[in-house]
MARVEXLUM-38921 format. One record per residue: residue number from 1; chain; y, z, x of N, C-alpha, C, O in turn. Coordinates in steps of 0.2 Angstrom, whole numbers, plus 2048, in hexadecimal, padded with zeros to 3 digits. Layout:
<recs>
nr  kette  n_c2  n_c3  n_c1  ca_c2  ca_c3  ca_c1  c_c2  c_c3  c_c1  o_c2  o_c3  o_c1
NUM  A  Y  Z  X  Y  Z  X  Y  Z  X  Y  Z  X
...
</recs>
This chain:
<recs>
nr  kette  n_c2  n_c3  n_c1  ca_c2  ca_c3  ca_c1  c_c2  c_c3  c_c1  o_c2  o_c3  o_c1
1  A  7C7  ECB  ECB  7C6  ED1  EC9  7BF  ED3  ECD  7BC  ECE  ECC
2  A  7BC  ED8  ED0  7B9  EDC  ED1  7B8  EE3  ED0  7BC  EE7  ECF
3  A  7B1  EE3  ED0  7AE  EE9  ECB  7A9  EEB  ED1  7A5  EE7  ED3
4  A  7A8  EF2  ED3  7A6  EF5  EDA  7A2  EFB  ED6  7A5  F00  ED4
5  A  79D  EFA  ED6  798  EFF  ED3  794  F04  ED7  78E  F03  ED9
6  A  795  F0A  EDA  791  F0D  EDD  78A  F12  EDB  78B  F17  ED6
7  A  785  F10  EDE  783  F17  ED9  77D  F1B  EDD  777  F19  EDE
8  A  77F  F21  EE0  779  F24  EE3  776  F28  EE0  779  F2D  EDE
9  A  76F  F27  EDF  76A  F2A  EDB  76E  F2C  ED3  771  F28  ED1
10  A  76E  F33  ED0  772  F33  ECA  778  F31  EC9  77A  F2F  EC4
11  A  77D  F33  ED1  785  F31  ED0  787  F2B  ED1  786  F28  ED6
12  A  78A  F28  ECC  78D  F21  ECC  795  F21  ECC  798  F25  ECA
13  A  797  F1A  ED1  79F  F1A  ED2  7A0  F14  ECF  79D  F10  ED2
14  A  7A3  F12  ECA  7A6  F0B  ECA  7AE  F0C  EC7  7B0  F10  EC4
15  A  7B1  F05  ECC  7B6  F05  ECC  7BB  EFE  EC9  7BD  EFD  ECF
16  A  7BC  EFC  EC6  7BE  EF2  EC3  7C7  EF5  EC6  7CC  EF9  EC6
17  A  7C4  EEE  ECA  7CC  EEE  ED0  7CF  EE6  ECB  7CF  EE0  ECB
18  A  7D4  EEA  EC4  7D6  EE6  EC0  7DF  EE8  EC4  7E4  EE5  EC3
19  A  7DE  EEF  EC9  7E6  EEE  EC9  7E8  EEF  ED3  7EC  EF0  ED7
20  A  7DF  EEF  ED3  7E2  EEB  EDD  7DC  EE4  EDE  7D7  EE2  EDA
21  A  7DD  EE1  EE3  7DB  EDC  EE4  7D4  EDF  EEB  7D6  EE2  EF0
22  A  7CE  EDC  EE9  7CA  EDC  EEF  7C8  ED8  EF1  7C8  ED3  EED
23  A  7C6  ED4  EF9  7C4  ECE  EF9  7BD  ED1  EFF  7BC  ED6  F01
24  A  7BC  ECC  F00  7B5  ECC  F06  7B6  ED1  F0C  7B2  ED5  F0E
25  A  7BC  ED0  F0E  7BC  ED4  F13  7BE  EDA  F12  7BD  EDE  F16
26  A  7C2  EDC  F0C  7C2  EE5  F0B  7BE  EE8  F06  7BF  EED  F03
27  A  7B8  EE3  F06  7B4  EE7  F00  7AE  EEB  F04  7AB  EF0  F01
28  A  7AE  EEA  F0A  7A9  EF0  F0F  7AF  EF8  F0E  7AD  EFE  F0D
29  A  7B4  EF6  F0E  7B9  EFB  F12  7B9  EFF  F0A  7B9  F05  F0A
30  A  7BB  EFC  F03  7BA  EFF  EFF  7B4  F04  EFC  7B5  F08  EF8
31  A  7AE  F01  EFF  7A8  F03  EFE  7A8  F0A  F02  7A8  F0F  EFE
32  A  7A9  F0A  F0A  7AA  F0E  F0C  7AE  F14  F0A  7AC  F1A  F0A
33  A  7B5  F11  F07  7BB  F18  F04  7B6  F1A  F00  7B4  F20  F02
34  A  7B4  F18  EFC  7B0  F1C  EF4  7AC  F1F  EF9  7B0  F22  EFC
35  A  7A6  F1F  EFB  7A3  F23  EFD  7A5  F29  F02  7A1  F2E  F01
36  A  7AB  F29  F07  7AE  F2E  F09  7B2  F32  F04  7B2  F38  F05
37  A  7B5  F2F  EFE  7B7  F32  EF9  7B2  F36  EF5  7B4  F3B  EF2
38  A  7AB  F35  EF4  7A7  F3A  EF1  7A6  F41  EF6  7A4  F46  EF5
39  A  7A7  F3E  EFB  7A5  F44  EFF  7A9  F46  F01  7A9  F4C  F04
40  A  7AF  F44  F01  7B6  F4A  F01  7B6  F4E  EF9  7B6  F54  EF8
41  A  7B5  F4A  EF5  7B4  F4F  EF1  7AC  F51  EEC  7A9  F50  EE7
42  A  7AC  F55  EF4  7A3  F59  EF2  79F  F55  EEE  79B  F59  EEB
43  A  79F  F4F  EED  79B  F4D  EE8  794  F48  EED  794  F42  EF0
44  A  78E  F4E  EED  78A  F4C  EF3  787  F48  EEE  786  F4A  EE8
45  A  784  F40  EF1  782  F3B  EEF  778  F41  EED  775  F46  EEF
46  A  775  F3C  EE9  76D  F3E  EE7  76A  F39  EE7  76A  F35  EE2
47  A  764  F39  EED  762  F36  EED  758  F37  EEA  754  F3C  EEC
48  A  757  F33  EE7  750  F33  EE6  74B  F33  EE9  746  F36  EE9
49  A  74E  F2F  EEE  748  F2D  EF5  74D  F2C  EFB  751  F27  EFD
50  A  74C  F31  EFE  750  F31  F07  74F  F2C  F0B  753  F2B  F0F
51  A  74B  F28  F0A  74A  F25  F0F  74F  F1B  F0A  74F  F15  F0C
52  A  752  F1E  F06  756  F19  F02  75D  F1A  F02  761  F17  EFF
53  A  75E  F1F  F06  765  F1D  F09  767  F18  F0B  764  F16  F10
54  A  76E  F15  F08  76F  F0E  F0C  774  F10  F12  779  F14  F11
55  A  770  F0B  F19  775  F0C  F1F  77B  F08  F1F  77A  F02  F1D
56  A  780  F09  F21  788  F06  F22  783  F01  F27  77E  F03  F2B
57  A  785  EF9  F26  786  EF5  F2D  78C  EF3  F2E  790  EF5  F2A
58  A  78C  EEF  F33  792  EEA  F36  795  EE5  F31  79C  EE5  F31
59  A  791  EE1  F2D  793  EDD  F29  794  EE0  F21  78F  EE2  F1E
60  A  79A  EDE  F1E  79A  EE0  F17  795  EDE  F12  793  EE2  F0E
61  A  792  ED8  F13  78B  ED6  F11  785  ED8  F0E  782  ED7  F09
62  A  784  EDB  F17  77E  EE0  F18  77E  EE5  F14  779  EE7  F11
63  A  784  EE8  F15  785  EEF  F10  784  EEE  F0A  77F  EF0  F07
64  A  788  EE9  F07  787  EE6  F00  77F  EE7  EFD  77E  EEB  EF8
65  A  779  EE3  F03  775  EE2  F01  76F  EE8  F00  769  EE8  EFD
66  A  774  EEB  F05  76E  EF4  F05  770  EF6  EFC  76C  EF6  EF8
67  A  775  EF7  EFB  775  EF6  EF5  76F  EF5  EED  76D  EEF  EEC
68  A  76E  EF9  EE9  769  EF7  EE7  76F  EF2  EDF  775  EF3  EDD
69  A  76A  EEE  EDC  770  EEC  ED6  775  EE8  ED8  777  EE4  ED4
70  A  779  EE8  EDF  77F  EE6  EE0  77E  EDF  EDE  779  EDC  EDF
71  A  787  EDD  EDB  788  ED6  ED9  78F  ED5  EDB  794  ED8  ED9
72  A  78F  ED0  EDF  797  ECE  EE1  79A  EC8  EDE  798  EC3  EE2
73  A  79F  EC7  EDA  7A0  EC2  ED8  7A9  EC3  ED9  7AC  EC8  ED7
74  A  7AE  EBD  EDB  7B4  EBC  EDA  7B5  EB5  ED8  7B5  EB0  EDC
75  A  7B6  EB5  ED1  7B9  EB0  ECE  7BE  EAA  ED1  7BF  EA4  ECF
76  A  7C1  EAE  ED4  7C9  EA9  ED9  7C4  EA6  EDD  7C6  EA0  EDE
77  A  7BD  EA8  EE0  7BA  EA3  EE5  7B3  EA0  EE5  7B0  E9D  EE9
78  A  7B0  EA3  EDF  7AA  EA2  EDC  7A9  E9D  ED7  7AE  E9D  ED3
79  A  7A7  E99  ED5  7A3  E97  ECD  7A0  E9B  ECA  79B  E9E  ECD
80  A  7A1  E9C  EC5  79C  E9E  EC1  796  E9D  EBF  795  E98  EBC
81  A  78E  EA3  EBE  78B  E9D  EBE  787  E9C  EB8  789  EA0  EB3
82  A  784  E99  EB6  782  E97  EB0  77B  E9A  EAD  775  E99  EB0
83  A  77B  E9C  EA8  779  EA3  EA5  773  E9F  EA0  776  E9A  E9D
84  A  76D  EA1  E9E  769  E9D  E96  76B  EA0  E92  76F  EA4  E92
85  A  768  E9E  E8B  76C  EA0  E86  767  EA7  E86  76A  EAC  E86
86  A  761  EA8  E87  75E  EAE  E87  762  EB3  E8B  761  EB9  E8A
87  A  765  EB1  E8F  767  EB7  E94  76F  EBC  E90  771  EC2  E91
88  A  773  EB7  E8D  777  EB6  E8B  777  EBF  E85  77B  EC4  E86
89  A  774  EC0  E83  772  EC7  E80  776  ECC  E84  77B  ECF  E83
90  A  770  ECB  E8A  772  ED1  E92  779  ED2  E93  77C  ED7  E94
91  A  77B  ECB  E92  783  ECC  E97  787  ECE  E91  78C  ED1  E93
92  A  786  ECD  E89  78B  ED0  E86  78A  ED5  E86  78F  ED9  E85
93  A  784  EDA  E88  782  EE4  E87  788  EE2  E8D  78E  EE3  E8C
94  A  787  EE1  E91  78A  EE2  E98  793  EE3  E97  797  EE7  E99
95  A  794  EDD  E93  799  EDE  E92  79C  EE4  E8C  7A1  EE7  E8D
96  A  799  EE5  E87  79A  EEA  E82  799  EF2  E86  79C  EF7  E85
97  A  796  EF0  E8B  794  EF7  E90  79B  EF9  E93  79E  EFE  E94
98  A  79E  EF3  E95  7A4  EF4  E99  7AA  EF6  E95  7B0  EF7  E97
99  A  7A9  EF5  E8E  7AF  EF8  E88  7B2  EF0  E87  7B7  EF0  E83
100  A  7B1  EEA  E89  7B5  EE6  E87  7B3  EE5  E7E  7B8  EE2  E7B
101  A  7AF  EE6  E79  7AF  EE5  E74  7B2  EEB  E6E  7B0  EEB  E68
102  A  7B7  EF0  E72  7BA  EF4  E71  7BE  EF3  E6C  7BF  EF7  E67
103  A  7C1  EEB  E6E  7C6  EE9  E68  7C3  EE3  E66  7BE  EE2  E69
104  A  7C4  EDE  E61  7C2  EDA  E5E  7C1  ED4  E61  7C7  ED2  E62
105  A  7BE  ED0  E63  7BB  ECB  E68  7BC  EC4  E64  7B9  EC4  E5F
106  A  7BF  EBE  E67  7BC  EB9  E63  7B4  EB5  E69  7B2  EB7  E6E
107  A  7B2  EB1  E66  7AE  EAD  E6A  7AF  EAB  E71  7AB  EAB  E75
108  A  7B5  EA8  E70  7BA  EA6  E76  7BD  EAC  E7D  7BE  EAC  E83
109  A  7BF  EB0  E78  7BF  EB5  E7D  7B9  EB7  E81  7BA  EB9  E86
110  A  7B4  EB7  E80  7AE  EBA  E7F  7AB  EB6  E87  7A9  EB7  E8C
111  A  7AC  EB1  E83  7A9  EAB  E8A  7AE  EAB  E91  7AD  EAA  E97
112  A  7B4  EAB  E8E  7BA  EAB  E94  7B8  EB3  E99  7BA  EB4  E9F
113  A  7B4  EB8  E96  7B3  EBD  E98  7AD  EBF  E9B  7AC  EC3  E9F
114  A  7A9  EBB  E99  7A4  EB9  E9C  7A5  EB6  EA4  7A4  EB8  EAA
115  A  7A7  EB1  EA0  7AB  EAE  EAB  7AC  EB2  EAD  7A9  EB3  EB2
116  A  7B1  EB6  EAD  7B6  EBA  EB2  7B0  EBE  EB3  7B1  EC0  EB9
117  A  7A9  EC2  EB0  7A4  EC3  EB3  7A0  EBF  EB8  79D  EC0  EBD
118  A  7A2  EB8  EB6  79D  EB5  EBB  798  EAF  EB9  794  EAA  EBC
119  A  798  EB1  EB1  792  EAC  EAF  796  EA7  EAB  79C  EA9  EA9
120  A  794  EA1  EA9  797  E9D  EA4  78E  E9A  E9F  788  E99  EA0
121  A  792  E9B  E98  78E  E99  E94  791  E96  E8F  797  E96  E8F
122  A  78E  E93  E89  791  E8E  E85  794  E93  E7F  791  E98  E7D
123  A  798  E91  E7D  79B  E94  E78  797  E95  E71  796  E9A  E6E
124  A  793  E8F  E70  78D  E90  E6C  789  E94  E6C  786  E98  E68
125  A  788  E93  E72  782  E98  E71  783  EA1  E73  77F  EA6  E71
126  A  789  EA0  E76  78E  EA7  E76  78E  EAA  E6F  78C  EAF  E6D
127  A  792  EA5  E69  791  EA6  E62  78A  EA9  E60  78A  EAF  E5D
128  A  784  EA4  E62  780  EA9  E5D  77D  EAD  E5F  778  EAF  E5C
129  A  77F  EAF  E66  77C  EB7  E68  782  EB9  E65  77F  EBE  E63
130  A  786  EBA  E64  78A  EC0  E61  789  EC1  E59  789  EC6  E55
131  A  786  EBB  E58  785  EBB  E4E  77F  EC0  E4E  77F  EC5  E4B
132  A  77A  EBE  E53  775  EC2  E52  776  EC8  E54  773  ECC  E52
133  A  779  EC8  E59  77B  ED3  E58  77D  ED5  E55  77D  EDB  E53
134  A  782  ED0  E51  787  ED3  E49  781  ED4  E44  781  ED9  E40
135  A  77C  ECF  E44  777  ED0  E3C  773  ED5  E3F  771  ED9  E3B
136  A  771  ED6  E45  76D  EDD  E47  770  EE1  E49  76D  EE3  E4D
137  A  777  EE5  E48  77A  EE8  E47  77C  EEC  E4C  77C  EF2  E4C
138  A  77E  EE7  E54  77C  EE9  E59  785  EE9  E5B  788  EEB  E60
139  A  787  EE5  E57  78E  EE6  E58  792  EE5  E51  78F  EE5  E4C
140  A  798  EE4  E51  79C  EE6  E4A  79E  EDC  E4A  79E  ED8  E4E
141  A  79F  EDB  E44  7A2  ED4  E43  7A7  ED3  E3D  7A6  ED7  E39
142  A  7AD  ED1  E3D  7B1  ED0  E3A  7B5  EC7  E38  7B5  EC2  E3C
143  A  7B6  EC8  E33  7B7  EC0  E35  7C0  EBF  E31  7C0  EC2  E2B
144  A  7C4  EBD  E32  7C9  EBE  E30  7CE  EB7  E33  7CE  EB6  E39
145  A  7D2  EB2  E2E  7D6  EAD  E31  7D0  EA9  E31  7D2  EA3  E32
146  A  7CA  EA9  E30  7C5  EA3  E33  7C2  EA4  E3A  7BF  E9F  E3D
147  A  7C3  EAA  E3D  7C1  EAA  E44  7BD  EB1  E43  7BE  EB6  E40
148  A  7B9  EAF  E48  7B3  EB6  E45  7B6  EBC  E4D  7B9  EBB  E52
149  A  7B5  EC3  E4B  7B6  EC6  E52  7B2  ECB  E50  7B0  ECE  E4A
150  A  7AF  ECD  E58  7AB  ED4  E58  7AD  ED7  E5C  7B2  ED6  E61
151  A  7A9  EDD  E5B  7AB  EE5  E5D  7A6  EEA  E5D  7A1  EE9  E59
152  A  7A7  EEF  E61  7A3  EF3  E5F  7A7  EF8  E5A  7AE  EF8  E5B
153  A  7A3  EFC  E55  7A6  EFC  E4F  7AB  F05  E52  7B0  F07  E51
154  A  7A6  F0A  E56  7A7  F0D  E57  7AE  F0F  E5B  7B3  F13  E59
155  A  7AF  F0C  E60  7B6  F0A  E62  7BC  F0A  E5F  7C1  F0D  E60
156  A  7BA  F05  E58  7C1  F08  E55  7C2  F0C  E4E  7C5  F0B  E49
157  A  7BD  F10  E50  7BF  F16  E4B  7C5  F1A  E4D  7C6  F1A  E53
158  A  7C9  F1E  E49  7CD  F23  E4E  7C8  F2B  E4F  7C4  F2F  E4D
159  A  7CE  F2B  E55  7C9  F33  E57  7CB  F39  E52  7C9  F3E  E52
</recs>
């Protein structure tokens, strides 16, 4: 899976290629359509500072790296990499940000999802970052069958 973030100045584009496949060599050429796509539809990029426009190169790379934030990660040809338990917080907001705690999450899930981001962490210590956003109330906790799951609570209210 790949996840293709664009963002000039206020406008941001992201895209999770859960239903096409990107690999190194068409991730310049995808970078390029979005961009010619904002501007086929009048949507002129803003930039804060002119002279932080990023210029197109030759190599996919390059461009990548003009990029501010960019992270490139494919599971099929990467490791994952190994995350502290301090940082382990971050990558759930990141994850809750992306809607995956929409439905009720086990532990297990949680870490399997982590990878497909990129990081690996121990289930331990996965567990008590989640206990502790549950008792600070930072995400929803349920415990049911003997296996605990979180969520955020809002999500599944009905509209």
């Amino acid at each position: 899976m790949a996840k293709i973030k664009l963002k000039f100045g206020e406008n941001e584009i992201e895209v999770d290629s859960r239903d096409f496949y990107v690999d190194n060599q068409s991730l310049g050429e995808v970078i390029e359509n979005l961009a010619k796509l904002m501007e086929e539809n009048h949507s002129e990029p803003i930039y804060e500072n002119p002279s932080s426009i990023p210029i197109p190169s030759e190599s996919n790379y390059e461009s990548l790296n003009s990029l501010e934030d960019v992270e490139i990660f494919e599971p099929e040809f990467n490791e994952p990499k190994a995350i502290l338990s301090n940082e382990i917080k971050d990558k759930l907001k990141i994850l809750e940000k992306n809607t995956f705690f929409n439905i009720p999450r086990t532990v297990t899930e949680t870490v399997e999802q982590l990878r497909e981001y990129g990081w690996v962490a121990s289930p331990l210590d996965v567990s008590k970052s989640l206990v502790n956003m549950a008792s600070n109330k930072e995400i929803s906790k349920d415990s049911t069958e003997n296996r605990a799951h979180y969520f955020v609570q809002e999500a599944l209210l009905p509209n």
